[in-house]
One Martini backbone bead per residue (centre of mass of N, CA, C, O) as a GRO file, in nm:
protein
  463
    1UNK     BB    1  12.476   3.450  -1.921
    2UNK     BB    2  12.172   3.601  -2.000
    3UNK     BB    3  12.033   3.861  -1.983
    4UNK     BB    4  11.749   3.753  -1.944
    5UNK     BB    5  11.837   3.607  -1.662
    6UNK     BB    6  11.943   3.805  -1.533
    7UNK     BB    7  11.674   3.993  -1.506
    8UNK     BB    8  11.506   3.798  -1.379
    9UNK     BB    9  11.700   3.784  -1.086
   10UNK     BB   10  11.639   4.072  -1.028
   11UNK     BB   11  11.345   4.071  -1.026
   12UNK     BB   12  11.344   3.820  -0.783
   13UNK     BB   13  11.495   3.985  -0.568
   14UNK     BB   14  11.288   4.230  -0.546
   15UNK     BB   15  11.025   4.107  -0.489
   16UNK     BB   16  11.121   3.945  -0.241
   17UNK     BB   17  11.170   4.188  -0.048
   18UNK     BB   18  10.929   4.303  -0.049
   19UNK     BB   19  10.761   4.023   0.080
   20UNK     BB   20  10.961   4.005   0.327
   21UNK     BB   21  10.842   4.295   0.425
   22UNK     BB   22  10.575   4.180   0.510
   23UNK     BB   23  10.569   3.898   0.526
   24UNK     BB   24  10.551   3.573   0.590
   25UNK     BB   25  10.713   3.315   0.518
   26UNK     BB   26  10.682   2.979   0.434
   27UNK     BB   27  10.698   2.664   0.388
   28UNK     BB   28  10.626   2.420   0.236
   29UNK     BB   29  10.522   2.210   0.439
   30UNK     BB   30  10.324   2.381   0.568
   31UNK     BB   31  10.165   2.524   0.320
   32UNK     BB   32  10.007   2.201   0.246
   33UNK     BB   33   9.875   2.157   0.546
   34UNK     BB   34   9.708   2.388   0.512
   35UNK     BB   35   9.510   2.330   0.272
   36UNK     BB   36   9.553   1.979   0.353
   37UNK     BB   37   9.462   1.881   0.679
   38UNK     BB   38   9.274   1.574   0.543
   39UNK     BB   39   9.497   1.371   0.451
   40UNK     BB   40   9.576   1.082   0.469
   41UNK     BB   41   9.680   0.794   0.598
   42UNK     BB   42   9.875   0.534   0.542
   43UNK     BB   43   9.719   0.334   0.744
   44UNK     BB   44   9.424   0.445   0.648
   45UNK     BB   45   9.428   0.340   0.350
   46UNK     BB   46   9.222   0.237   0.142
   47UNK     BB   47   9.218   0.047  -0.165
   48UNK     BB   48   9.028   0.280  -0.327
   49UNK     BB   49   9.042   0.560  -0.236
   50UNK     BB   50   8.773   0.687  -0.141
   51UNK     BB   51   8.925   0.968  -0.043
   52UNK     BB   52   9.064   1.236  -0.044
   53UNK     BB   53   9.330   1.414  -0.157
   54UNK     BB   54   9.637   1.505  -0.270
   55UNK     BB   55   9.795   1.559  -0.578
   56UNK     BB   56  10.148   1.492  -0.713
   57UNK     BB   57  10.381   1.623  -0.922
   58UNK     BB   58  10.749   1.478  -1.021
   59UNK     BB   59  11.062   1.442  -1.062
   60UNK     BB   60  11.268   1.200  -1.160
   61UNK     BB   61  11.565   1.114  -1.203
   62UNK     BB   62  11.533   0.787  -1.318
   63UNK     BB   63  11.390   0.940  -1.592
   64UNK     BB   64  11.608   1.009  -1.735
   65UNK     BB   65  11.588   0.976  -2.117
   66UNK     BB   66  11.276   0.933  -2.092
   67UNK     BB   67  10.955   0.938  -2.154
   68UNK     BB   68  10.947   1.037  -1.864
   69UNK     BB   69  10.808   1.340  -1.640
   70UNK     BB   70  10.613   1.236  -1.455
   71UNK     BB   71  10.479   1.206  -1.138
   72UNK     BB   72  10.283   1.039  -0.883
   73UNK     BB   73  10.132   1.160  -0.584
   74UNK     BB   74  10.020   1.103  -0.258
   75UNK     BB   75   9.920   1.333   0.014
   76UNK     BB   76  10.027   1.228   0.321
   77UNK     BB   77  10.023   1.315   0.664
   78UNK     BB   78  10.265   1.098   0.760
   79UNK     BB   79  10.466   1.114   0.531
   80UNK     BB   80  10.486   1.465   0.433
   81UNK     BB   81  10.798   1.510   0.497
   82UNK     BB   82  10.963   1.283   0.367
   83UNK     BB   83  10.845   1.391   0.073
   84UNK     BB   84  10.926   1.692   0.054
   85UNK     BB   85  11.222   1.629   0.042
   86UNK     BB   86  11.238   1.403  -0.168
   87UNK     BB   87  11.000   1.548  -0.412
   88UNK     BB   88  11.017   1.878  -0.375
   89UNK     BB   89  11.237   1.973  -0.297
   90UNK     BB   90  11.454   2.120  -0.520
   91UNK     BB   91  11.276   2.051  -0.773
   92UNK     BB   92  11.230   2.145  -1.096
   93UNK     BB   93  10.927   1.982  -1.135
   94UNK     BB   94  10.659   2.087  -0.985
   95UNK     BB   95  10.270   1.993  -0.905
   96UNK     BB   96   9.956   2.179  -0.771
   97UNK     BB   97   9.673   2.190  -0.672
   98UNK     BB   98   9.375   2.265  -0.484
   99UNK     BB   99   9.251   1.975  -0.512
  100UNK     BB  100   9.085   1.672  -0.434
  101UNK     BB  101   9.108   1.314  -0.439
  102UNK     BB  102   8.973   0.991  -0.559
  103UNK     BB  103   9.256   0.824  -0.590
  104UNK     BB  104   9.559   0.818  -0.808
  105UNK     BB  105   9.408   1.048  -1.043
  106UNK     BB  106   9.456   1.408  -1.153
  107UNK     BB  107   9.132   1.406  -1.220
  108UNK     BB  108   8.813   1.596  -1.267
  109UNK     BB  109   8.648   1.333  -1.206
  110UNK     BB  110   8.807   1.286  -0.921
  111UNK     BB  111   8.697   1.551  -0.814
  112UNK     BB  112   8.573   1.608  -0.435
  113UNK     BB  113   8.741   1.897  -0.403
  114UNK     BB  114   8.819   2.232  -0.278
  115UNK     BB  115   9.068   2.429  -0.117
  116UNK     BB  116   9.157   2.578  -0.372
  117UNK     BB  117   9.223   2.906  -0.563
  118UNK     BB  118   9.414   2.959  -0.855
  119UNK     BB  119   9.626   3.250  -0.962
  120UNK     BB  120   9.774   3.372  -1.228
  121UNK     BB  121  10.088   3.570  -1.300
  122UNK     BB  122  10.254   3.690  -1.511
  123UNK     BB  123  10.507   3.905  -1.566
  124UNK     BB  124  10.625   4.032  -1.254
  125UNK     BB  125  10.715   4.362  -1.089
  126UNK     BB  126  10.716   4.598  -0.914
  127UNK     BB  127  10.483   4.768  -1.017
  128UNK     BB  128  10.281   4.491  -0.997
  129UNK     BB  129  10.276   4.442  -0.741
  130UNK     BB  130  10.167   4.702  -0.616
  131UNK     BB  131   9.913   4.692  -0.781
  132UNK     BB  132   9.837   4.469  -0.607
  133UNK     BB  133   9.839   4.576  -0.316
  134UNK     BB  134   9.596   4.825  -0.394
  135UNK     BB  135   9.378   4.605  -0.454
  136UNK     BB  136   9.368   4.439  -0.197
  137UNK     BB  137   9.083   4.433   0.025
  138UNK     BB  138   8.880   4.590  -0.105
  139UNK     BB  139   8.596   4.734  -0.231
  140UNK     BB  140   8.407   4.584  -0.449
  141UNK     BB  141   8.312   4.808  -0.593
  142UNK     BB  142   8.552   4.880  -0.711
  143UNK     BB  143   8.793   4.898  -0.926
  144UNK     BB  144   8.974   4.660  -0.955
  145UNK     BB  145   8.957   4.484  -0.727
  146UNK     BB  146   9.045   4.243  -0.499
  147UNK     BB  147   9.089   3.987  -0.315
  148UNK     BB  148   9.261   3.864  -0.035
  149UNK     BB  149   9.520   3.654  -0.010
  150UNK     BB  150   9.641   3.401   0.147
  151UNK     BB  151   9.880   3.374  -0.078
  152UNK     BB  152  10.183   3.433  -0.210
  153UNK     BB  153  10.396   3.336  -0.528
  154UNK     BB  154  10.652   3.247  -0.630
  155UNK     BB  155  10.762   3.128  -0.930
  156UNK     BB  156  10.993   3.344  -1.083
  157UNK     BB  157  10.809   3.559  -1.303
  158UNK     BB  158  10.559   3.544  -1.077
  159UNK     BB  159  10.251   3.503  -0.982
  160UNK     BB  160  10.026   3.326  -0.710
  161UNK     BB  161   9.689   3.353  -0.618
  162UNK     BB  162   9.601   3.224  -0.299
  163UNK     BB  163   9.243   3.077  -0.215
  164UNK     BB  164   9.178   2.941   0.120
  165UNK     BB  165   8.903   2.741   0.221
  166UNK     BB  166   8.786   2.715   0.533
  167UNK     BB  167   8.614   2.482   0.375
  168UNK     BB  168   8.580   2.239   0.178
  169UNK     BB  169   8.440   2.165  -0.112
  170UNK     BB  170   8.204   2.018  -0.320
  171UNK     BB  171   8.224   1.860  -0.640
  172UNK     BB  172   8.021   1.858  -0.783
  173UNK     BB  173   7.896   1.927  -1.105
  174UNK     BB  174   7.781   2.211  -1.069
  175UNK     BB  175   8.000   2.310  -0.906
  176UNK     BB  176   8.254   2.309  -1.131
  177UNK     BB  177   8.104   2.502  -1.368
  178UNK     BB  178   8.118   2.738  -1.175
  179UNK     BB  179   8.404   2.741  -1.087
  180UNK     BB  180   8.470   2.814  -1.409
  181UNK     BB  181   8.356   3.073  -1.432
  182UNK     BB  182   8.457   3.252  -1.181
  183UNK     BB  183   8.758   3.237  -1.264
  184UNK     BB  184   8.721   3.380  -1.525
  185UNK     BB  185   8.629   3.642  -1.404
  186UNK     BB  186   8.884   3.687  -1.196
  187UNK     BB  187   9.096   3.687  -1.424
  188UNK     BB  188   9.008   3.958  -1.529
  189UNK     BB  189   9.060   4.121  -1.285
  190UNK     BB  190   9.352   4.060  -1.201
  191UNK     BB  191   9.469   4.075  -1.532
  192UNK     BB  192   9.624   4.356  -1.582
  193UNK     BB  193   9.766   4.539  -1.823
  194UNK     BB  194   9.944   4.764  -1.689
  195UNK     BB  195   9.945   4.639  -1.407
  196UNK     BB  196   9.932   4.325  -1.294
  197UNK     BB  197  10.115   4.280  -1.585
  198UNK     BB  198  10.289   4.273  -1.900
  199UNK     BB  199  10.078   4.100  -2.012
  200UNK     BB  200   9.848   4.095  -2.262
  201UNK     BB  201   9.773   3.800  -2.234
  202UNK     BB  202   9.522   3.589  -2.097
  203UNK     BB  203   9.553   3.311  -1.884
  204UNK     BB  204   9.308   3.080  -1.869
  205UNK     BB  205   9.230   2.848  -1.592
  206UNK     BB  206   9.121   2.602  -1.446
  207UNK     BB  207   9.097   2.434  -1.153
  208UNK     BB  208   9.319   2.168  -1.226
  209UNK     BB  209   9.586   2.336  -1.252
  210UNK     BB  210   9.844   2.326  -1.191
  211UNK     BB  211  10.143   2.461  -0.954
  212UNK     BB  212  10.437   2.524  -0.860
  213UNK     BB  213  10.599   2.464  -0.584
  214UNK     BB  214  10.687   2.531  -0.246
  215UNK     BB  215  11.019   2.445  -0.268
  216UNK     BB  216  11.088   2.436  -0.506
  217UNK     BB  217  11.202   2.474  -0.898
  218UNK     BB  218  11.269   2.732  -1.178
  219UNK     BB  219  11.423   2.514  -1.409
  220UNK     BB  220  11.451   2.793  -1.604
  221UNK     BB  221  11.611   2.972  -1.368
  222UNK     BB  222  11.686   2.932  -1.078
  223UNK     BB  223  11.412   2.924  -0.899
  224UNK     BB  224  11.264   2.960  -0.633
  225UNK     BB  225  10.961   2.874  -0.467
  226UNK     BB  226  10.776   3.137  -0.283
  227UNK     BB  227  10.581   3.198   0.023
  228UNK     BB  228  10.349   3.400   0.142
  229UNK     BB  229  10.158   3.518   0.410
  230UNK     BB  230   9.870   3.762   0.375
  231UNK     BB  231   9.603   3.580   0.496
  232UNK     BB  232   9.333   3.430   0.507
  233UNK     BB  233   9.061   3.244   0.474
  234UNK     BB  234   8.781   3.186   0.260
  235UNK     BB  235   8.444   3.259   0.175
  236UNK     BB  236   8.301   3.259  -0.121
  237UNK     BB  237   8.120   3.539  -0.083
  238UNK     BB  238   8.420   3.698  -0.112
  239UNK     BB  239   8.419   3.645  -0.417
  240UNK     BB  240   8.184   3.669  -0.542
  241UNK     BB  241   8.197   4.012  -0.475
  242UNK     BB  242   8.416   4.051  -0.692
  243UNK     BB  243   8.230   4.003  -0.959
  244UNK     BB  244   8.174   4.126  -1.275
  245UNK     BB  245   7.941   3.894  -1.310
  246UNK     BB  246   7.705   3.743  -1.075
  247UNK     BB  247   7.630   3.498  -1.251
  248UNK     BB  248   7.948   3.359  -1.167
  249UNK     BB  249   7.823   3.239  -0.885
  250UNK     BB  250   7.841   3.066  -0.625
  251UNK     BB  251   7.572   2.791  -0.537
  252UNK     BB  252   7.578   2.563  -0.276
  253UNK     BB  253   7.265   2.476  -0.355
  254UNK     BB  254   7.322   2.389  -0.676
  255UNK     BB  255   7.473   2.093  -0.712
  256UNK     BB  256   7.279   2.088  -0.975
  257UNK     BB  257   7.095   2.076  -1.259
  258UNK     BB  258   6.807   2.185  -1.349
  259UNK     BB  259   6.498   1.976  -1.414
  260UNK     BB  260   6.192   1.928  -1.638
  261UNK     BB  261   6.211   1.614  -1.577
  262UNK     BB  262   6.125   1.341  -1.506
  263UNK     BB  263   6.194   1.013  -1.523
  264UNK     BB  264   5.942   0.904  -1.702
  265UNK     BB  265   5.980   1.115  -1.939
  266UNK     BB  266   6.296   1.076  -1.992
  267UNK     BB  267   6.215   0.748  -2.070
  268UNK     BB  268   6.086   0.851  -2.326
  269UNK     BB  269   6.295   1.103  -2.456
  270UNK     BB  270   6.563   0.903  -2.306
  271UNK     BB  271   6.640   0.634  -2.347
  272UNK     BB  272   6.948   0.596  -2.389
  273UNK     BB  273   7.017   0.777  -2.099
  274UNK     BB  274   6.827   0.543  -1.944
  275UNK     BB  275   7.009   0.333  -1.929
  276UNK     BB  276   7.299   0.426  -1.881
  277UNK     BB  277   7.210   0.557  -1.621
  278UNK     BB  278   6.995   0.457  -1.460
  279UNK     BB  279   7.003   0.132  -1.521
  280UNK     BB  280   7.360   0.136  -1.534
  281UNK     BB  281   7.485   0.370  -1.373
  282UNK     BB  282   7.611   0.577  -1.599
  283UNK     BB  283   7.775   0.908  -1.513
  284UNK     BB  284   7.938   0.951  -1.770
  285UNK     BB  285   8.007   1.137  -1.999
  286UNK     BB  286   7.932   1.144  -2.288
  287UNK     BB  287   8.125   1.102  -2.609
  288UNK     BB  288   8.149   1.295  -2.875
  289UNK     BB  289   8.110   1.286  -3.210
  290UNK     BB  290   8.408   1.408  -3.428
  291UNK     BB  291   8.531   1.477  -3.707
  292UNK     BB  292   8.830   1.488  -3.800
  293UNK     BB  293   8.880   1.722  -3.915
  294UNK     BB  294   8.838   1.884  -3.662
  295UNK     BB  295   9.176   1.776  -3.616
  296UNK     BB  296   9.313   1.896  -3.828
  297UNK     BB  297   9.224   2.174  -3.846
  298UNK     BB  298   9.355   2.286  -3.562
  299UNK     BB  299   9.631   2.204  -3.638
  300UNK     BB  300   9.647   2.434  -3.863
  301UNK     BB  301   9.639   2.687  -3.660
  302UNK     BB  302   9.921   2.722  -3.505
  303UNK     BB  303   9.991   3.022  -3.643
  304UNK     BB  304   9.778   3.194  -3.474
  305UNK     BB  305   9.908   3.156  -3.227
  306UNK     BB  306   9.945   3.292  -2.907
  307UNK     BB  307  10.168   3.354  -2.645
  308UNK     BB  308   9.972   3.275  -2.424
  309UNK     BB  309   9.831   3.000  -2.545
  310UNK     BB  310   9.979   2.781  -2.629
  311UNK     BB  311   9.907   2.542  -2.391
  312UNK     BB  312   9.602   2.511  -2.504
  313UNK     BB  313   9.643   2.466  -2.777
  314UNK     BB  314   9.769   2.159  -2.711
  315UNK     BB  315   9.522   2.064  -2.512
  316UNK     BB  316   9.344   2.061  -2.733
  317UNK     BB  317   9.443   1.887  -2.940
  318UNK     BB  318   9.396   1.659  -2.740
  319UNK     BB  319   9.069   1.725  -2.708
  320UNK     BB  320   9.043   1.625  -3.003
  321UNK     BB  321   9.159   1.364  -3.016
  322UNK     BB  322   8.944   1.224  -2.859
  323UNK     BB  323   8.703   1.303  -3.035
  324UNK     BB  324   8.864   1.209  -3.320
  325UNK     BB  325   9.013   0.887  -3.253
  326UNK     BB  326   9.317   0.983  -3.182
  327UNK     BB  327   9.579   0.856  -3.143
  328UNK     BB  328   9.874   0.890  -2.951
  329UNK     BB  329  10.078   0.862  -3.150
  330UNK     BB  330   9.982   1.073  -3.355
  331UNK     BB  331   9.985   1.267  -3.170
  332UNK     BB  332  10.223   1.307  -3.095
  333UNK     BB  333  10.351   1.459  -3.329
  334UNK     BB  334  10.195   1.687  -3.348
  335UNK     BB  335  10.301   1.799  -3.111
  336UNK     BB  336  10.561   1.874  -3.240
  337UNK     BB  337  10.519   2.022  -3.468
  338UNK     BB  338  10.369   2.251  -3.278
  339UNK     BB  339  10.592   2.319  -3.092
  340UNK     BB  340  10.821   2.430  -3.299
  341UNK     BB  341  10.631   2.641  -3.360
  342UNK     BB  342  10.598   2.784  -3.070
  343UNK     BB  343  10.847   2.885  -3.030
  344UNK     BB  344  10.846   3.122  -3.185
  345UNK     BB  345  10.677   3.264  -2.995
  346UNK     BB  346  10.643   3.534  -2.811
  347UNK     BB  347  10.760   3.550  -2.463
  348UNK     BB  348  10.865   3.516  -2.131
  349UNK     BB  349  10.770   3.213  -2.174
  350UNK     BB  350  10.927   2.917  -2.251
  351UNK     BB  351  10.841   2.635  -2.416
  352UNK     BB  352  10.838   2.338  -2.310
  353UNK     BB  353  10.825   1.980  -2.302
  354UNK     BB  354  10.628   1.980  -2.050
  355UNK     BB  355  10.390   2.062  -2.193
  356UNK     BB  356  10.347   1.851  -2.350
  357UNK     BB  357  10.271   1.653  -2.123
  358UNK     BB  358  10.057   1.840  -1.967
  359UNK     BB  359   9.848   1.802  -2.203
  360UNK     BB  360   9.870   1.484  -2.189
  361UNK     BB  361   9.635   1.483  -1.987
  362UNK     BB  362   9.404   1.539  -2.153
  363UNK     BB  363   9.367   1.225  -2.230
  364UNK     BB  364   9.038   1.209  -2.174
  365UNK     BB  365   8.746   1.159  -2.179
  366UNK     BB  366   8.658   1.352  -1.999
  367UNK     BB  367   8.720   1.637  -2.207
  368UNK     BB  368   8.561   1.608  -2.454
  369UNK     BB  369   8.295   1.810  -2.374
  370UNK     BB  370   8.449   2.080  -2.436
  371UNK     BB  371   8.358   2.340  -2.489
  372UNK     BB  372   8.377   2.629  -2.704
  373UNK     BB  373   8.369   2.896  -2.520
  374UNK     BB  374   8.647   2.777  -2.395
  375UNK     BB  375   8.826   2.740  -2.623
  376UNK     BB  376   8.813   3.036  -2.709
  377UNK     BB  377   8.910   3.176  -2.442
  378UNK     BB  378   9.211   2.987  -2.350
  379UNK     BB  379   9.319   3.039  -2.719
  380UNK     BB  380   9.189   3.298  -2.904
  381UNK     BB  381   8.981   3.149  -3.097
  382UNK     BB  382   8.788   3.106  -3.352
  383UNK     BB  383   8.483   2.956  -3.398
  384UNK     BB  384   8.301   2.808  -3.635
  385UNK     BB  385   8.021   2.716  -3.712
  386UNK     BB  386   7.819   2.479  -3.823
  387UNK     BB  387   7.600   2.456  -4.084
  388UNK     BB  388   7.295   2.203  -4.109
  389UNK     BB  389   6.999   2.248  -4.128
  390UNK     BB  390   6.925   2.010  -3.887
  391UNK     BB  391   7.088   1.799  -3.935
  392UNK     BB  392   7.292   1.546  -3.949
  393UNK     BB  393   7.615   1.470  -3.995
  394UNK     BB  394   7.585   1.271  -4.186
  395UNK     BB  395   7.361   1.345  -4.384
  396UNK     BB  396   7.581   1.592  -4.443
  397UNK     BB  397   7.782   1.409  -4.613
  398UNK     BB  398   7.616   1.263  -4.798
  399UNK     BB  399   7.545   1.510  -4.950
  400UNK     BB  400   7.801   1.626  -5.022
  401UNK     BB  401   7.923   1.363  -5.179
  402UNK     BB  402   7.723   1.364  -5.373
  403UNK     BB  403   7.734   1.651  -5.505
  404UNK     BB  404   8.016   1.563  -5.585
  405UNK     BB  405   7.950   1.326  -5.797
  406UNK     BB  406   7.803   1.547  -5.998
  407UNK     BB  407   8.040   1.763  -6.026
  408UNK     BB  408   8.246   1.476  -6.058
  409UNK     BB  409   8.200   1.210  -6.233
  410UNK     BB  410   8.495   1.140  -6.338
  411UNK     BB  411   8.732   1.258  -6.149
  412UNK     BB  412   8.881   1.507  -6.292
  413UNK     BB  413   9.063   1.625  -6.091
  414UNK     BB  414   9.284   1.381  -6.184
  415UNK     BB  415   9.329   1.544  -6.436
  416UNK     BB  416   9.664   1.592  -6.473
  417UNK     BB  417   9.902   1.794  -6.640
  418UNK     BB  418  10.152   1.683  -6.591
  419UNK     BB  419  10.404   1.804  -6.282
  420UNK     BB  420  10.297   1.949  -6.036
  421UNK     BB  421  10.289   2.106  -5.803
  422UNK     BB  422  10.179   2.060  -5.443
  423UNK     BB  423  10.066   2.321  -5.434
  424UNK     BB  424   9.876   2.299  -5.711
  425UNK     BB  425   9.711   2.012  -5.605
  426UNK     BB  426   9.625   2.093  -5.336
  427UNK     BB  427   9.442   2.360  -5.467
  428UNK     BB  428   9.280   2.210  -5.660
  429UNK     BB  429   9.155   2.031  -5.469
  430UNK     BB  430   9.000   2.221  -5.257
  431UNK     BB  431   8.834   2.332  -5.479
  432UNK     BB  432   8.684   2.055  -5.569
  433UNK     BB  433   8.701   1.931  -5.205
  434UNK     BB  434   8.582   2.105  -4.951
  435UNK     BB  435   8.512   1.847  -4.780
  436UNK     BB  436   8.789   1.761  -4.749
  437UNK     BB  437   9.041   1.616  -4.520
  438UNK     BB  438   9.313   1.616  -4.507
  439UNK     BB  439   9.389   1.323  -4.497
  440UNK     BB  440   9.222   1.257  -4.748
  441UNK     BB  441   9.420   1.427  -4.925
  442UNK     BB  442   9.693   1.304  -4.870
  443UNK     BB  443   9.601   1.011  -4.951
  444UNK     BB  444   9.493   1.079  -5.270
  445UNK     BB  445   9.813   1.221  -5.350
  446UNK     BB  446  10.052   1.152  -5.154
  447UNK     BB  447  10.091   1.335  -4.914
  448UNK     BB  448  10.133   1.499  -4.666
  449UNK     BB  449   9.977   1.680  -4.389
  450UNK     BB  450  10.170   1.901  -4.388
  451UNK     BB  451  10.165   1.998  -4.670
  452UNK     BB  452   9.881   2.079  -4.669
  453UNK     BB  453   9.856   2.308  -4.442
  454UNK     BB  454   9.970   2.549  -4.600
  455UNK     BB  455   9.664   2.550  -4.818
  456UNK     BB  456   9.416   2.611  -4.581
  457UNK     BB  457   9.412   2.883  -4.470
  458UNK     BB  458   9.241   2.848  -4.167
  459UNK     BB  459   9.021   2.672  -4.315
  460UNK     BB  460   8.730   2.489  -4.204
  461UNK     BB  461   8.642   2.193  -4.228
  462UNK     BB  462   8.391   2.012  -4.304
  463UNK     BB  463   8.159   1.786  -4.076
   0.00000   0.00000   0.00000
């Protein structure tokens, strides 16, 4: 056994007594009962499953050796200690977010409920947990204080702090994107770099990102994951008030976000739009278009990322992948490329194949328009807008490409002296074609992208 986990289950031990000396450990099964007190019965679920539910993912023996790694589970009132015992206890790899879903998958677009509201906290130690114990639920103007969580969870490495609402919350639209922010703020406040974690970057997680099960296990340590009741249920007003700017706060009147336009309005100045959700009743966020360029070009940076950061680098890759009509299995290959770069970064947390399964759950339109804001903020990547003097991009292209036509009318780029390396093709390449993207490159020379990516170095191709 490697020193490294030595020191974790070493680690792991002194948590647990510390937590067990204070608070009351829960059971899984008691656990998610608590979160989930409404998930529908066996009897009684219609067959659209129209109504709100727990859906949880689980390793499950007889997928070894497939490329199938996790399933999907309804969590039912009356099956779920039977369930509890079959898929979830001493599991090595489950997963449950706070939200409960409308169907049979737990995507974003499905969620109709959150019911708890979950902070993760990697590499915590007895010193990081103590000042987590000395800032909760102190005066929320105090400096670094946080709310009281209804749970901590050992997670293995770390600490999950839940917070779990008084009553099920229904998740508008707006009130989804509230709900995004307000976690952004309170993750900068709870995250704090020799205070409450080890790790010096912040990894900042969506709504519905799943975590851990309580009574499953943490594979990768051969460590049970285990929850403590620490406080009460909380309402949305007790998050609020501890927020470091009031304006990420949520708020349940504003469920929609307002607008400045009639129907009568909108449906001269947005036809397109007006048919689409008005006429034909599709309220589902139109999926962006955007030039393959700019998933090659992410796909280039991943030399750039930072060690927190690793699992959102993949997760974005996928929802470029959406936004740039890029195959599945072209993805599968590209994560893989990437994945194998990212283990050589050092974190407390290694990366493993479970990471490339769960980033490929965003392979899904609701993602497509995730914003460029939050992609900044989750993979700590900066990323530089593209001007095109308020063209479309069709026509900034079509400009692009005469220019290049006049200023290269012979094709000489391609008239190369002897046998030059795929370095030097590449670069003279790129230098004379400037807004073509890897794949045009590749194509174009006749080698890999993987090749092109080398020497690219981290500039954005224009889209």
């Amino acid at each position: 056994m490697s020193n490294t986990i030595v020191d974790k289950k070493e680690n792991y031990r002194i948590i647990r007594e510390i937590l067990s000396s204070r608070y009351e450990e829960v059971n899984g099964y008691d656990f998610y009962k608590y979160i989930f007190p409404d998930n529908q019965k066996l009897g009684d679920l219609p067959g659209d499953y129209s109504k709100p539910n727990a859906i949880y993912l689980y390793q499950d023996e007889q997928d070894k050796g497939s490329k199938r790694r996790l399933r999907r589970r309804i969590m039912l009132d009356d099956t779920w200690e039977e369930d509890y015992m079959e898929y979830v206890e001493c599991n090595p790899m489950t997963l449950c977010s706070g939200l409960a879903y409308r169907g049979r998958a737990n995507k974003l677009e499905n969620a109709q409920q959150i019911n708890a509201l979950i902070f993760d906290l990697d590499a915590v130690g007895e010193k990081e947990l103590m000042s987590v114990f000395q800032r909760m639920g102190r005066d929320p103007e105090e400096i670094r204080t946080i709310p009281l969580p209804t749970f901590i969870v050992m997670s293995g490495t770390g600490l999950h702090l839940y917070y779990v609402f008084e009553k099920p919350i229904d998740l508008f639209p707006n009130i989804k994107f509230q709900f995004k922010q307000l976690k952004y703020d309170l993750t900068t406040k709870i995250w704090h770099y020799r205070g409450t974690s080890q790790e010096k970057q912040i990894q900042y997680q969506g709504i519905n990102q799943g975590f851990r099960m309580v009574g499953s296990m943490n594979g990768k340590y051969d460590l049970q994951v285990r929850g403590f009741k620490t406080g009460e249920k909380v309402d949305i007003g007790t998050l609020n008030s501890y927020l470091f700017d009031k304006k990420n706060a949520v708020d349940l009147d504003k469920p929609f976000l307002d607008t400045k336009y009639t129907k009568a309005e909108a449906k001269e100045k947005f036809p397109d739009w007006y048919q689409r959700v008005i006429v034909e009743g599709d309220k589902s966020k139109k999926k962006w278009s955007v030039s393959r360029s700019v998933y090659d070009w992410w796909l280039g940076r991943v030399d750039e990322v930072k060690g927190g950061h690793r699992y959102f680098y993949l997760m974005f890759l996928v929802v470029y992948a959406i936004k740039c009509d890029v195959s599945k299995d072209e993805l599968r290959q590209d994560l893989q490329f990437a994945f194998e770069k990212l283990q050589t970064v050092e974190h407390s947390n290694p990366l493993t194949s479970d990471d490339i399964d769960s980033a490929l759950e965003a392979y899904d339109r609701a993602y497509s328009t995730f914003p460029v804001e939050d992609i900044e903020k989750l993979t700590d990547l900066r990323i530089e807008r593209n001007k095109r003097n308020y063209r479309s991009q069709d026509l900034h292209l079509r400009i692009a490409r005469a220019t290049q036509s006049v200023l290269y009318p012979e094709g000489d780029w391609r008239n190369v002296k002897g046998r030059p390396s795929k370095e030097e093709l590449v670069k003279d390449y790129i230098a004379k074609n400037p807004d073509d993207n890897p794949t045009e490159i590749a194509r174009n020379l006749g080698i890999s992208r993987t090749t092109v990516y080398k020497y690219l170095n981290g500039k954005k191709p224009r889209s």
